[in-house]
Backbone as CSV, one residue per row, in Angstrom:
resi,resn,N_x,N_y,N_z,CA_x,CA_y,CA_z,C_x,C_y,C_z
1,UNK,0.842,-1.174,0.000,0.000,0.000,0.000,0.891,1.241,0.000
2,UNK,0.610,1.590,-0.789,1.279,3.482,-1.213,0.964,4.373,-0.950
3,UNK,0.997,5.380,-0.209,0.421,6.724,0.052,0.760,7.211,-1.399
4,UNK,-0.508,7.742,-1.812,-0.176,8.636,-3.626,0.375,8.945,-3.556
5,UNK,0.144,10.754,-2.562,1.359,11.682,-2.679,3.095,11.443,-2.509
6,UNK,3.236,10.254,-1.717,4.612,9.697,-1.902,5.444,8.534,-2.930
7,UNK,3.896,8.258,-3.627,4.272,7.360,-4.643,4.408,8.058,-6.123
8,UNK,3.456,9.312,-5.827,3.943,10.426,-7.345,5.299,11.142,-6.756
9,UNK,5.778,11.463,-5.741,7.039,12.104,-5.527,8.195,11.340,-5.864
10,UNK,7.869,9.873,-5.198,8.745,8.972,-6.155,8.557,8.693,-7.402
11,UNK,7.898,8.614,-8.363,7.808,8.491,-9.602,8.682,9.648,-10.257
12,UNK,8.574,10.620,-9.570,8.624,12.080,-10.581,10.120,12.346,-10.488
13,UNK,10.703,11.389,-9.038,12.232,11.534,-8.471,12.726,10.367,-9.611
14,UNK,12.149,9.467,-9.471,12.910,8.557,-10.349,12.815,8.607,-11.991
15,UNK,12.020,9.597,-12.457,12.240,9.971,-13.507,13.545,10.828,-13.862
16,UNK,12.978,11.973,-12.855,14.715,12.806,-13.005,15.957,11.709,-13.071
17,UNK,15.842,11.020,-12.053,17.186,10.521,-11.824,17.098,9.565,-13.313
18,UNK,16.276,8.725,-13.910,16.471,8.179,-15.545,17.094,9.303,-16.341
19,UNK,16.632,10.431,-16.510,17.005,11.620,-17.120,18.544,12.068,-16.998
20,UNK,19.242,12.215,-15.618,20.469,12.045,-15.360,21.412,11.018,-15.613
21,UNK,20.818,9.974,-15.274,21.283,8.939,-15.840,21.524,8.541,-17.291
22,UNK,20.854,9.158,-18.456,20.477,8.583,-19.590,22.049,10.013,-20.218
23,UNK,21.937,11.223,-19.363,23.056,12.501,-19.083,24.440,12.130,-19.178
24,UNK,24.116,11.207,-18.368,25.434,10.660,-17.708,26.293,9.893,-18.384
25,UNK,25.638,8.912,-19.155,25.604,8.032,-20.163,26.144,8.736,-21.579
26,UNK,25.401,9.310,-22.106,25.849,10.302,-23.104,27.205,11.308,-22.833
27,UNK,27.322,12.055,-21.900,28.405,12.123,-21.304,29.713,11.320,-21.709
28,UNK,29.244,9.796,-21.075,30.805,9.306,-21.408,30.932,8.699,-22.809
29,UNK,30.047,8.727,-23.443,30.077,8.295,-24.501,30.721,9.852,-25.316
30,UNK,31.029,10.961,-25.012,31.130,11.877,-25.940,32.598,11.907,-24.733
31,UNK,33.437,11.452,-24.269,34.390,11.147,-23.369,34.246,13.048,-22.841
32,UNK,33.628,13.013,-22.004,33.520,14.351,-21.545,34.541,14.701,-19.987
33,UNK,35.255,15.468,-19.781,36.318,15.762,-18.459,35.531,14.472,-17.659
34,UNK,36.423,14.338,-17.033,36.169,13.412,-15.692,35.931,14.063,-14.629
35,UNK,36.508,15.069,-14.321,35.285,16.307,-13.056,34.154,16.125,-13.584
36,UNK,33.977,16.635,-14.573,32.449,16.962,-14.817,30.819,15.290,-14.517
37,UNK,32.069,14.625,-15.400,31.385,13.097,-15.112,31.331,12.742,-13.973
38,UNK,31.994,12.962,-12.822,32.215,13.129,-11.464,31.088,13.664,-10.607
39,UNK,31.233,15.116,-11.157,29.695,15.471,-10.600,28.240,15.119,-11.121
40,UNK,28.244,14.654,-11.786,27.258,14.537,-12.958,26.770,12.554,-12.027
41,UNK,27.742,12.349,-11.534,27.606,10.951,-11.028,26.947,11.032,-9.739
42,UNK,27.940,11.794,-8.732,27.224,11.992,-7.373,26.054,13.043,-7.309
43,UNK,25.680,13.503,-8.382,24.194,14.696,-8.402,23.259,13.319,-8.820
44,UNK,23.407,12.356,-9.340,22.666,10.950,-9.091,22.808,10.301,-8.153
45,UNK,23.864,10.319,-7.463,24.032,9.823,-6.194,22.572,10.041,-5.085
46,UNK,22.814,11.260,-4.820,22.055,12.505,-4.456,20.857,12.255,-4.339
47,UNK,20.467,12.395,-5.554,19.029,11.816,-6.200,18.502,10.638,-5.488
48,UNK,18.905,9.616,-5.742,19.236,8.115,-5.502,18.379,8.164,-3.905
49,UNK,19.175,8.957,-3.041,19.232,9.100,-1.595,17.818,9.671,-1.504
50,UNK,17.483,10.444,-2.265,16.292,11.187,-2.099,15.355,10.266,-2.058
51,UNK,15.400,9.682,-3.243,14.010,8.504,-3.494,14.252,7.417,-2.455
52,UNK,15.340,7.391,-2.246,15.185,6.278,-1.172,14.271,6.570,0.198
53,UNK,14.592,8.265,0.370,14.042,8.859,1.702,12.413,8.741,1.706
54,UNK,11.687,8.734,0.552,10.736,8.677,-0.058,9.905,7.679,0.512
55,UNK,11.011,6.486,0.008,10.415,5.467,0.112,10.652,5.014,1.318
56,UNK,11.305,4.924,1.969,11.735,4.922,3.488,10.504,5.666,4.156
57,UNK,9.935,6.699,3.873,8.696,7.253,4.507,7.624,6.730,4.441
58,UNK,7.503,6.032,3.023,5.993,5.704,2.800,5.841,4.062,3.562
59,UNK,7.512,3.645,3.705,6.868,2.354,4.710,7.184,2.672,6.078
60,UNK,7.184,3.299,6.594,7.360,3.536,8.120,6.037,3.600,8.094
61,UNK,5.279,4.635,7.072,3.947,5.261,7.286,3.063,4.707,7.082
62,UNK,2.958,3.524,6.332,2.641,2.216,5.850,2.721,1.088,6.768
63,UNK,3.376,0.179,6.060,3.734,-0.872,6.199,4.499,-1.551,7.685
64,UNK,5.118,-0.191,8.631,5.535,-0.624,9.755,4.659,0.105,10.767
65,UNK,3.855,0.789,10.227,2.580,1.422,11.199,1.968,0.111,11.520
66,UNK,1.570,-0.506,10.693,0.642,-1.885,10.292,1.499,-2.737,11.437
67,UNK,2.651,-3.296,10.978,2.775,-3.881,11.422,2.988,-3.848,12.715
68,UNK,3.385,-2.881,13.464,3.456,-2.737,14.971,2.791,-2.597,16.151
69,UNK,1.524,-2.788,15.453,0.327,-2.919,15.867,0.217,-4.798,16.294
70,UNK,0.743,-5.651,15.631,0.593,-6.496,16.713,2.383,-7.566,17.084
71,UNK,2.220,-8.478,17.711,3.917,-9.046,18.261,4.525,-9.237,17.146
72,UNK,4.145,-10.676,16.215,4.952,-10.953,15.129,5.335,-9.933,14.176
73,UNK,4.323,-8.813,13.427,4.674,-7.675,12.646,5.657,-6.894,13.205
74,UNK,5.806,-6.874,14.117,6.311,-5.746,15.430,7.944,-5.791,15.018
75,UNK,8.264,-7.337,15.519,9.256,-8.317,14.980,10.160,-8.310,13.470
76,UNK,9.032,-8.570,12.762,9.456,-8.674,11.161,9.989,-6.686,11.164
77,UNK,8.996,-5.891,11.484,9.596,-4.348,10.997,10.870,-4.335,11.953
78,UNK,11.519,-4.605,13.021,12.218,-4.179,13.174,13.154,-4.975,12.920
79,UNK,13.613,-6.312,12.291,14.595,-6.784,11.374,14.829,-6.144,9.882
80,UNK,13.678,-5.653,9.473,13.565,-4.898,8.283,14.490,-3.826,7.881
81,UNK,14.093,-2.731,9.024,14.332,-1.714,9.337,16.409,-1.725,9.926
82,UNK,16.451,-2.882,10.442,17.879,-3.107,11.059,18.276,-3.625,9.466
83,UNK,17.879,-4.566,8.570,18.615,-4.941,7.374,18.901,-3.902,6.422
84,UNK,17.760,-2.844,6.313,17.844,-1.848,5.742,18.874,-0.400,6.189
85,UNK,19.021,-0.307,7.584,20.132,0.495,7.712,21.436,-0.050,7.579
86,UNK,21.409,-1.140,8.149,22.834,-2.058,7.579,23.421,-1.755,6.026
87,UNK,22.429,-2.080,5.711,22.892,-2.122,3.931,23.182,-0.442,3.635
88,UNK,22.202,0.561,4.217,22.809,1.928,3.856,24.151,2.235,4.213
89,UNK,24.341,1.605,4.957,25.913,1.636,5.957,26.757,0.904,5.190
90,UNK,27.029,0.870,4.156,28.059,-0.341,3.603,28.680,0.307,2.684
């Protein structure tokens, strides 16, 4: 389950970031400075982080609301939530 308004903010984020990406791409194909490809990489980076924050909201607001409401859900979100900062951490 999706909250709209966070599922069109992600849509509209992950378009940009296709758009940069598709930038980025063309870029090295026209062998363009390596600063520039540089920034042009971590301003997707960037991006990236954003939609993630996105989506990181819409299941707290979601999906671990739900579940913490009873023991076993309670459980599963907070292994979730621990696998998922792990992996940001890497």
């Amino acid at each position: 389950m999706l909250d709209q308004q966070l599922k069109n903010r992600a849509i509209h984020r992950a378009k940009i970031i296709r758009g940069q990406f598709d930038g980025l791409i063309k870029a090295i194909e026209k062998e363009t400075y390596c600063p520039e490809l540089l920034t042009q990489s971590l301003s997707i980076q960037r991006s990236l982080k954003s939609l993630d924050a996105f989506v990181l909201e819409n299941h707290l607001r979601t999906h671990v609301k739900h579940q913490m409401k009873n023991k076993i859900g309670n459980e599963k979100a907070i292994k979730e939530l621990i696998a998922i900062y792990t992996l940001s951490n890497k």
